[in-house]
C-alpha positions as CSV (number, residue, x, y, z in Angstrom):
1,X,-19.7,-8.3,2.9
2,X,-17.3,-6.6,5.5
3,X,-17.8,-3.0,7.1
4,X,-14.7,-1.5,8.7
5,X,-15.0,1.6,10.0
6,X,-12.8,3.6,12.2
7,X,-8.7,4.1,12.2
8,X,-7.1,0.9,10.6
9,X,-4.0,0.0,8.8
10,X,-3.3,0.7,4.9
11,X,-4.0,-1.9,2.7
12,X,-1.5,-0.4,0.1
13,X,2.0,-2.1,-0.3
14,X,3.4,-5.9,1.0
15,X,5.0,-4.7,4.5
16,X,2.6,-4.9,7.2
17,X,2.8,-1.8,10.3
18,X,2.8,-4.3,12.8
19,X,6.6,-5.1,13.6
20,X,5.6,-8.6,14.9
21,X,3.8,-9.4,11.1
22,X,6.7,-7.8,9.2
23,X,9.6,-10.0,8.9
24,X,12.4,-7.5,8.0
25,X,13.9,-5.6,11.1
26,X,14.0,-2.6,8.5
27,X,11.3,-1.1,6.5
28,X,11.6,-0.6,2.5
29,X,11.9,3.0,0.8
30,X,8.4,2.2,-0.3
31,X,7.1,1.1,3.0
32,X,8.4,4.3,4.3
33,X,6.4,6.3,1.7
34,X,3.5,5.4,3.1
35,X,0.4,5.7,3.6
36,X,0.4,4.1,6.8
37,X,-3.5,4.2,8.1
38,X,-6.5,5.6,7.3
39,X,-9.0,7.0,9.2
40,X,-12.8,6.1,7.7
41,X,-14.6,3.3,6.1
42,X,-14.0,0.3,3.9
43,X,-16.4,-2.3,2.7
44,X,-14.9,-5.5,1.4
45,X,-17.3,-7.8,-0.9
46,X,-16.3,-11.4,-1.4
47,X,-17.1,-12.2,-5.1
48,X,-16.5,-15.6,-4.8
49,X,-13.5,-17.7,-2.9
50,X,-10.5,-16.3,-5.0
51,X,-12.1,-12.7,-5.8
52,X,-12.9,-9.8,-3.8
53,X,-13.0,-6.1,-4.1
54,X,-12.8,-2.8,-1.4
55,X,-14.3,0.6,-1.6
56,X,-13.3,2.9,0.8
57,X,-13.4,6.6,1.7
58,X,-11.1,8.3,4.2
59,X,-9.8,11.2,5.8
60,X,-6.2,12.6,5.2
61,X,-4.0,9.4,4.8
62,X,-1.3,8.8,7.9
63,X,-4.1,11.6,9.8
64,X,-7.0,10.9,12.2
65,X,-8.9,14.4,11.6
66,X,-9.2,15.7,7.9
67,X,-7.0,19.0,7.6
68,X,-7.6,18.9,4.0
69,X,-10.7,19.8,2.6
70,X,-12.2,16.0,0.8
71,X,-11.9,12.5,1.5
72,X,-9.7,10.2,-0.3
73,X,-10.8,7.4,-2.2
74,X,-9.0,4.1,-2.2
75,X,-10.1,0.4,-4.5
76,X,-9.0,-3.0,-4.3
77,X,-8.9,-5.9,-6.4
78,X,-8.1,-9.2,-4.8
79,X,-6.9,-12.9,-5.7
80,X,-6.0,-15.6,-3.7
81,X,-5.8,-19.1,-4.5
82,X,-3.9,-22.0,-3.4
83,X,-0.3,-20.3,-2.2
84,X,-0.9,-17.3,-4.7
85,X,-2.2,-14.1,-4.1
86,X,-2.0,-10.5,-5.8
87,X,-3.8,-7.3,-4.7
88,X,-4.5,-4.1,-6.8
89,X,-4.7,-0.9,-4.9
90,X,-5.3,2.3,-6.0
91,X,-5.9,5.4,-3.6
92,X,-6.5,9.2,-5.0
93,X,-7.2,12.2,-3.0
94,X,-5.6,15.9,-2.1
95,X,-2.8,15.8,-0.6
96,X,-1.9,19.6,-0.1
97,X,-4.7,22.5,-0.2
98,X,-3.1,25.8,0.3
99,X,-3.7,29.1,-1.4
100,X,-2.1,28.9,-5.1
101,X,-1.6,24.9,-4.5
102,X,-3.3,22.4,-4.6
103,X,-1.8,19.1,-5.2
104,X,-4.0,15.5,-5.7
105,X,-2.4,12.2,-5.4
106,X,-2.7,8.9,-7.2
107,X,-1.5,5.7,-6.3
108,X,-1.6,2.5,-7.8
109,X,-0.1,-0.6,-5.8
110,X,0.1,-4.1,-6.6
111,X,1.5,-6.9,-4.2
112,X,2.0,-10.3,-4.9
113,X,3.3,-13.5,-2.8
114,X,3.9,-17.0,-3.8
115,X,4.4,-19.7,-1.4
116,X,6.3,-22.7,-2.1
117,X,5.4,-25.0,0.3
118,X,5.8,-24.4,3.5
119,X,9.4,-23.3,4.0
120,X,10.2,-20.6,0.9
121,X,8.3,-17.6,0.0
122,X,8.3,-15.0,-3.1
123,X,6.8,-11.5,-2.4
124,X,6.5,-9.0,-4.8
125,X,5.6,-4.6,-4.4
126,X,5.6,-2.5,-7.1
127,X,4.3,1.1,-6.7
128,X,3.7,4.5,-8.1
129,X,2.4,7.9,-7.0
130,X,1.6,10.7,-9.4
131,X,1.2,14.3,-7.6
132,X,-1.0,16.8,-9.8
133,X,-0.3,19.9,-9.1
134,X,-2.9,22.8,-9.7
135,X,-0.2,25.6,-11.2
136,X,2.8,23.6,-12.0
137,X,4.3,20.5,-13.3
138,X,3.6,17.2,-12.3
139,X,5.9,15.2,-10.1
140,X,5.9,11.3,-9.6
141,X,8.0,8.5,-7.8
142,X,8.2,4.7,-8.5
143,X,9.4,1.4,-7.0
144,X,9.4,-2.1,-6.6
145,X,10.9,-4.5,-4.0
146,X,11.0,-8.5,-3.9
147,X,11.0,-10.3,-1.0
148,X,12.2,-13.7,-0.3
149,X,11.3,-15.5,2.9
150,X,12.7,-19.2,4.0
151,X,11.6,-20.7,7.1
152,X,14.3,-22.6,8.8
153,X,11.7,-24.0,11.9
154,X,8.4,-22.8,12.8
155,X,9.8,-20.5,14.9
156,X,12.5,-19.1,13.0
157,X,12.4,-17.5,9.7
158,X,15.5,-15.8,7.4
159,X,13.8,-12.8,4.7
160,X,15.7,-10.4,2.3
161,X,14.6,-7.7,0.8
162,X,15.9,-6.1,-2.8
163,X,14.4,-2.9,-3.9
164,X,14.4,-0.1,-6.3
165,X,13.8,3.5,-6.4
166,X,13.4,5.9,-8.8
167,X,12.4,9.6,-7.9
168,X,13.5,11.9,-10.5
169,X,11.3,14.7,-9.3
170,X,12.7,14.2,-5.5
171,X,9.6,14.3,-4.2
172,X,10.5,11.6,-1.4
173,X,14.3,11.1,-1.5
């Protein structure tokens, strides 16, 4: 059982915040989407040496004081065995609180890598955020993005990056 509590990074998508951790020089549409960081507490439980869950509650994602009124609540399903992992996130919380609208937001995340031995990599992102609105239609954005890593020597490393978009509201693009 693990207690974090404070500011710390997301743990939606497969890019990491830290430039030194992510391998591509660029960040992915969905990367850019955020969230970045939360500002709160998270408790991780260990179910056993492949499973594991998170609970958390939060402030305002990407925001370290909470300018809209509730937390947000964010889940995670873990795991890892051998050179395989995948993660299911979820987060949901209000995004906009202003007279006449109010907007909540769900997200559900999954991220997957394989390793194949120690020089090739397969990483896997797929993502999608539904925006309630109080008075007014719904709006929503999806996308996924594969990344392949191959480690020429232990201190040098080539990755690619595919991805795809699809925002037919144009809530982000």
């Amino acid at each position: 059982l693990t207690f974090t509590v404070g500011n710390f990074s997301t743990y939606v998508g497969y890019e990491l915040i830290n430039p030194g951790e992510n391998i591509h020089y660029s960040t992915s549409y969905l990367f850019s989407n955020g969230p970045f960081f939360h500002n709160g507490l998270k408790v991780d439980y260990a179910i056993s040496e492949s499973f594991s869950l998170m609970l958390g509650i939060f402030n305002d994602t990407d925001n370290k004081l909470e300018e809209v009124q509730g937390k947000h609540i964010g889940t995670q399903i873990a795991f890892t065995k051998n050179s395989f992992s995948v993660f299911i996130n979820y987060l949901t919380g209000v995004d906009v609180d202003l007279p006449g609208t109010t907007v909540r937001g769900h997200q559900i995340d999954l991220t997957s890598t394989k390793d194949f031995g120690n020089r090739f990599s397969l990483g896997l992102n797929v993502s999608r955020k539904v925006n309630q609105q109080q008075d007014g239609p719904d709006t929503d954005w999806f996308g996924t993005a594969v990344y392949a890593q191959f480690r020429v020597k232990d201190f040098l490393a080539l990755g690619i990056r595919g991805e795809y978009m699809n925002d037919p509201d144009g809530v982000i693009m």
